[in-house]
C-alpha positions as CSV (number, residue, x, y, z in Angstrom):
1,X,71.9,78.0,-225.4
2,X,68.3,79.0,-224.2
3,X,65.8,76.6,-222.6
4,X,68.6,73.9,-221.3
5,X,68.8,71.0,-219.2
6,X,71.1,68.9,-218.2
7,X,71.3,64.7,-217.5
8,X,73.7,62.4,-216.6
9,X,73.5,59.4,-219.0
10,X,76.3,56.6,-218.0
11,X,78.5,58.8,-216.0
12,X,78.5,61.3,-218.8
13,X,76.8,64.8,-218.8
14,X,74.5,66.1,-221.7
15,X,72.3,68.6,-222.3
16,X,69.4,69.7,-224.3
17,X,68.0,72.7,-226.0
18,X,67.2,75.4,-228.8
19,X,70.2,77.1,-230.6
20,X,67.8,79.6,-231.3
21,X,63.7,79.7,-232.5
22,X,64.3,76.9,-234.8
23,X,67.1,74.6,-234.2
24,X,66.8,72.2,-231.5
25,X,69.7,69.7,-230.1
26,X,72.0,68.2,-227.9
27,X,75.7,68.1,-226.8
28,X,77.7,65.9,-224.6
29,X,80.5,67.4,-221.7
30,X,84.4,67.1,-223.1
31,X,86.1,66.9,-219.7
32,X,89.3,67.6,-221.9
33,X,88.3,71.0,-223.0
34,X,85.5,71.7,-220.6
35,X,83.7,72.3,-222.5
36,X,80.2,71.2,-224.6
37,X,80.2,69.8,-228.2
38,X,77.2,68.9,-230.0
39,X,75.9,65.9,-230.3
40,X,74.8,65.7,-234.1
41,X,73.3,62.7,-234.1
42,X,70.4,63.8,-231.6
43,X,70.2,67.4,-233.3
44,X,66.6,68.3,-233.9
45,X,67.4,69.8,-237.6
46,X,67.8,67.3,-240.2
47,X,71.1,69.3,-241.6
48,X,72.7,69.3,-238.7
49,X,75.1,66.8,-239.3
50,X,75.9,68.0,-242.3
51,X,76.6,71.3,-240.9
52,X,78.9,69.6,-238.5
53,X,80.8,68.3,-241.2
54,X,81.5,71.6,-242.8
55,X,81.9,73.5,-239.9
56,X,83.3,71.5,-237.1
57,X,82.0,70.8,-234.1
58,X,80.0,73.4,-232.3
59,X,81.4,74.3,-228.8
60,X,79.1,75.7,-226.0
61,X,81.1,77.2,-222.8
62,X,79.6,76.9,-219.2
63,X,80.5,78.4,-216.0
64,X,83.3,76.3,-214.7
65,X,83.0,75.9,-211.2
66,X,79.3,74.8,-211.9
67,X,78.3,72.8,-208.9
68,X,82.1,72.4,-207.9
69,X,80.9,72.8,-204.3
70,X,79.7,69.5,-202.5
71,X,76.6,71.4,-200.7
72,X,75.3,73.0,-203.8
73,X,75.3,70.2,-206.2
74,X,73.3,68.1,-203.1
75,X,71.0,71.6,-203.3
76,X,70.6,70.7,-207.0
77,X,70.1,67.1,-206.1
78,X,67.0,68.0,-203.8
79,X,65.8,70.5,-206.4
80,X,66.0,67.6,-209.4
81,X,63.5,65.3,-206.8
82,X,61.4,68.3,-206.7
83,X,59.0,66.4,-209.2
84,X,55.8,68.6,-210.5
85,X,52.5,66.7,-211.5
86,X,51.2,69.4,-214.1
87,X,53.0,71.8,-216.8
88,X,51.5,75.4,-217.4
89,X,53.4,75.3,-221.2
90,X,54.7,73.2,-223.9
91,X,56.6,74.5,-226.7
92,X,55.4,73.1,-230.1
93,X,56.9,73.6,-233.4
94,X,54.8,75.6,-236.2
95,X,56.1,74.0,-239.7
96,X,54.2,76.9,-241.5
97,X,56.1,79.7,-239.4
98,X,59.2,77.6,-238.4
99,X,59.1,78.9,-235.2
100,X,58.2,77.6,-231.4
101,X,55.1,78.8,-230.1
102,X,53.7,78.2,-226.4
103,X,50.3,75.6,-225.8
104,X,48.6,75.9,-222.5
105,X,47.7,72.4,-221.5
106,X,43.9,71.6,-221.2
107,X,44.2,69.9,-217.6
108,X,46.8,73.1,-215.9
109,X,45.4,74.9,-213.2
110,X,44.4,78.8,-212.8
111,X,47.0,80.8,-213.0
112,X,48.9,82.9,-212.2
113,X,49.2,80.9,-208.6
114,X,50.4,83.1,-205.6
115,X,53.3,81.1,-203.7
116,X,53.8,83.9,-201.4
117,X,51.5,86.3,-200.1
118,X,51.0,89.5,-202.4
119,X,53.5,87.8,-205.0
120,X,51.6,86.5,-208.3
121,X,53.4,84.1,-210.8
122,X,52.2,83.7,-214.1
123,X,53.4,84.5,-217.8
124,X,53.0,87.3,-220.7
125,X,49.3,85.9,-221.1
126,X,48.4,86.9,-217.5
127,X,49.8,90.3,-218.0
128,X,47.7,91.1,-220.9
129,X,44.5,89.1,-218.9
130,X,43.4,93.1,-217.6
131,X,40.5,91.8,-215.9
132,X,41.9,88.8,-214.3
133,X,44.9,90.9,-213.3
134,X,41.9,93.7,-211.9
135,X,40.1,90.8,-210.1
136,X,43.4,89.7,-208.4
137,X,43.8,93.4,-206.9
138,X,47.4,93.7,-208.8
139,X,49.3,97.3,-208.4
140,X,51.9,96.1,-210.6
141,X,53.0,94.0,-213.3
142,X,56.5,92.8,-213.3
143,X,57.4,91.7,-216.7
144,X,60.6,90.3,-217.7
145,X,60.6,89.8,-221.3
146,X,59.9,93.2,-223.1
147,X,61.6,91.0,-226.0
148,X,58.2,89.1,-226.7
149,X,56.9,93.0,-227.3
150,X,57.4,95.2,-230.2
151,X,57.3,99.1,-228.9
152,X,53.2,99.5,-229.8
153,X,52.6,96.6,-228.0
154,X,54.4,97.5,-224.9
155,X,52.8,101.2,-225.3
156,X,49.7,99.5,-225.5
157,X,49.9,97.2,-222.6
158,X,51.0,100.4,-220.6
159,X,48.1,102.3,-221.7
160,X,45.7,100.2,-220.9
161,X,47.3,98.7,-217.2
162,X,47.0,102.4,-216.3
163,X,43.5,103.3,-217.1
164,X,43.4,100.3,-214.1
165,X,45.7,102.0,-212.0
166,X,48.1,99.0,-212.8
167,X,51.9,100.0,-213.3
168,X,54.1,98.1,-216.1
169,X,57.5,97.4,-215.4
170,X,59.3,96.5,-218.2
171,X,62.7,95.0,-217.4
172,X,64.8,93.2,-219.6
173,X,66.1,89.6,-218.1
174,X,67.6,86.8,-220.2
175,X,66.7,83.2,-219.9
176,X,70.5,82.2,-220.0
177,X,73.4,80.0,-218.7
178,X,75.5,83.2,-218.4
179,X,72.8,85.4,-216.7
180,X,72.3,86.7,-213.2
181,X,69.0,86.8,-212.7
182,X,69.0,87.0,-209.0
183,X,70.4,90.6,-209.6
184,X,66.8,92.5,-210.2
185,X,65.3,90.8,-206.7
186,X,65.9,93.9,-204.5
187,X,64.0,96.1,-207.2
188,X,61.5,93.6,-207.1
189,X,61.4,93.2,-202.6
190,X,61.1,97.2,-203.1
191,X,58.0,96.6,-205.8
192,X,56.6,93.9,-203.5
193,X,56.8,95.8,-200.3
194,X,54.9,99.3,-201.5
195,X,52.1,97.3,-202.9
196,X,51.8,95.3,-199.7
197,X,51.7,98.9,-198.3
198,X,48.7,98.9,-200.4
199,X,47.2,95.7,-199.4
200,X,47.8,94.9,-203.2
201,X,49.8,92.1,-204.9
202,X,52.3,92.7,-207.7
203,X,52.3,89.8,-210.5
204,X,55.6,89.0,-212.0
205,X,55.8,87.4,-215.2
206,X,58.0,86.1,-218.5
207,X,57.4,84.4,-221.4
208,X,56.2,81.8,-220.4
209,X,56.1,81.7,-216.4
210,X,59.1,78.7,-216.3
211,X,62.7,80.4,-215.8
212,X,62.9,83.8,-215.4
213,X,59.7,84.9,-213.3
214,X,59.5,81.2,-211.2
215,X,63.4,81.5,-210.4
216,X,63.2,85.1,-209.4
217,X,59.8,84.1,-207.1
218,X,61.5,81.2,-205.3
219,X,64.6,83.6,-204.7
220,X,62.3,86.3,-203.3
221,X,60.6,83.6,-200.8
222,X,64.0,82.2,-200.1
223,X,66.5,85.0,-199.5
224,X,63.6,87.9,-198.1
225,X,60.7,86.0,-197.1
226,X,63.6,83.8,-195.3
227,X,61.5,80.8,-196.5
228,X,63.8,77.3,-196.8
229,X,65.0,76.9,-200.1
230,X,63.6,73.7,-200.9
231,X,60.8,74.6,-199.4
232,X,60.2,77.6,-201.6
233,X,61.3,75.7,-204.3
234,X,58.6,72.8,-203.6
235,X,55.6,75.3,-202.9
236,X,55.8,77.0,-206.0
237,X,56.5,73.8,-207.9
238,X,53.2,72.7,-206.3
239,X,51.1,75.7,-207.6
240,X,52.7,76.1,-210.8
241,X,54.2,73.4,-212.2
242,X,57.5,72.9,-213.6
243,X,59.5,75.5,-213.0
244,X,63.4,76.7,-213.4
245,X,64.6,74.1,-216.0
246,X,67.7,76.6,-216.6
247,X,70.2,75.1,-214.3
248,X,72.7,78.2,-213.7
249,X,69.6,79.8,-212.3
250,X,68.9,76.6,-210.2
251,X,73.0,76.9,-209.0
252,X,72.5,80.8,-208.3
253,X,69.2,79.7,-206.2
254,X,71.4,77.2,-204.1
255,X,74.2,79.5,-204.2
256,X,72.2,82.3,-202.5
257,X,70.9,80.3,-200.0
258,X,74.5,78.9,-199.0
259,X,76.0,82.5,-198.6
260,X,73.3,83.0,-196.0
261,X,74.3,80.1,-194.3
262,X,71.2,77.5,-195.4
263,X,72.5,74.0,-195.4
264,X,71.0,71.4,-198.0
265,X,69.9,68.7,-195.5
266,X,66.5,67.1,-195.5
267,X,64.1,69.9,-196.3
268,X,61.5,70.9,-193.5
269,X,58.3,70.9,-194.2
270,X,57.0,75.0,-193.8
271,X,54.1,76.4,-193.5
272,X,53.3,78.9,-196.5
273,X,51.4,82.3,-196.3
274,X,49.4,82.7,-199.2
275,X,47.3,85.2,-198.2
276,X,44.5,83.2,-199.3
């Protein structure tokens, strides 16, 4: 499912999220199967339960070694206490369209924020902000969901980037239990490194600046700015928000910083380069 999290309620494990644009729920862990079954009764459709009753019961496989190791479930631990004091995005239903759309709360800060120096993190909106983008000396845009995009859009977007001597780069990233998203952060070192070059700043983006682009920022600070995980992790909580409510991205962060030999003890406190 997209747009999950997990919670342990009374020793159990659940988790909560969107089926797809419209139907919102919940499921509960079956140690038996290993496996998740929905929870009807918390389903955000009405018919859900009726559904269930036709159909059987809905059943969701994770990763099965998913925080089997000791050091990366305390990773996750240190993460989870990680707690922002703003949100850059809510989703909100439309009952007209029947579909979620994003709502920028009043009281968020400017964005995109810069946890790094010469690495912007913000969403689609601040791609298509050209004279924001212009004013934060950006040589490229990073944008991981050309699915938000129909082709004239995207042309469009190009088009007018370039005529600011701003490249697009388009790559296609899902916001997924299954998906390795840790796998484009040596085309995006390379990206981040020429514009540097530059003295320019690349701005990498998604949907809505949560999962994708924030987990692939705090592994770029993490695994080639050789910052502390949790430190990383905590910095760009602080200038954006919540961030990386996909938990498989949250175990392939700790899981990264474990095969380069980071322990998860008591974070240290590091100072950031910002470039400001």
């Amino acid at each position: 499912p997209g747009m999950c999290w997990r919670a342990e309620e009374d020793g159990d494990w659940w988790a909560q999220g969107w089926l797809d644009d419209e139907v919102e729920a919940s499921w509960s862990w079956d140690w038996s199967s290993s496996a998740w079954r929905a929870r009807p009764e918390q389903a955000g459709d009405d018919e859900a339960e009726d559904d269930e009753a036709e159909e059987g019961p809905r059943t969701l496989r994770v990763d099965p070694d998913l925080a089997e190791d000791p050091r990366e479930q305390r990773f996750l631990e240190l993460m989870d206490a990680i707690t922002p004091d703003f949100q850059i995005w809510e989703r909100r239903w439309d009952s007209c369209r029947r579909k979620y759309y994003k709502a920028r709360y009043e009281d968020a800060p400017f964005q995109p924020c810069e946890p790094c120096a010469g690495l912007l993190l913000g969403d689609l909106d601040n791609v298509k902000d050209c004279e924001s983008r212009v004013a934060l000396n950006v040589a490229t845009a990073v944008c991981l969901c050309p699915e938000q995009l129909d082709e004239q859009e995207t042309a469009t977007l190009r088009d007018t980037l370039h005529t600011h001597q701003i490249e697009l780069q388009m790559i296609a990233a899902n916001d997924d239990w299954k998906y390795d998203i840790l796998q484009h952060l040596p085309s995006l070192a390379a990206t981040v490194e020429a514009a540097l070059a530059q003295s320019k700043k690349v701005l990498v983006s998604c949907w809505a600046g949560v999962n994708r682009s924030a987990a692939l920022v705090v592994g770029y600070m993490n695994l080639v700015r050789n910052v502390p995980l949790l430190d990383a992790f905590r910095e760009t909580v602080r200038l954006r928000g919540e961030i990386v409510v996909n938990g498989h991205f949250r175990s392939l962060l700790a899981r990264a910083a474990l095969s380069k030999g980071e322990t998860p003890g008591e974070e240290q406190e590091t100072e950031m380069d910002t470039g400001d």
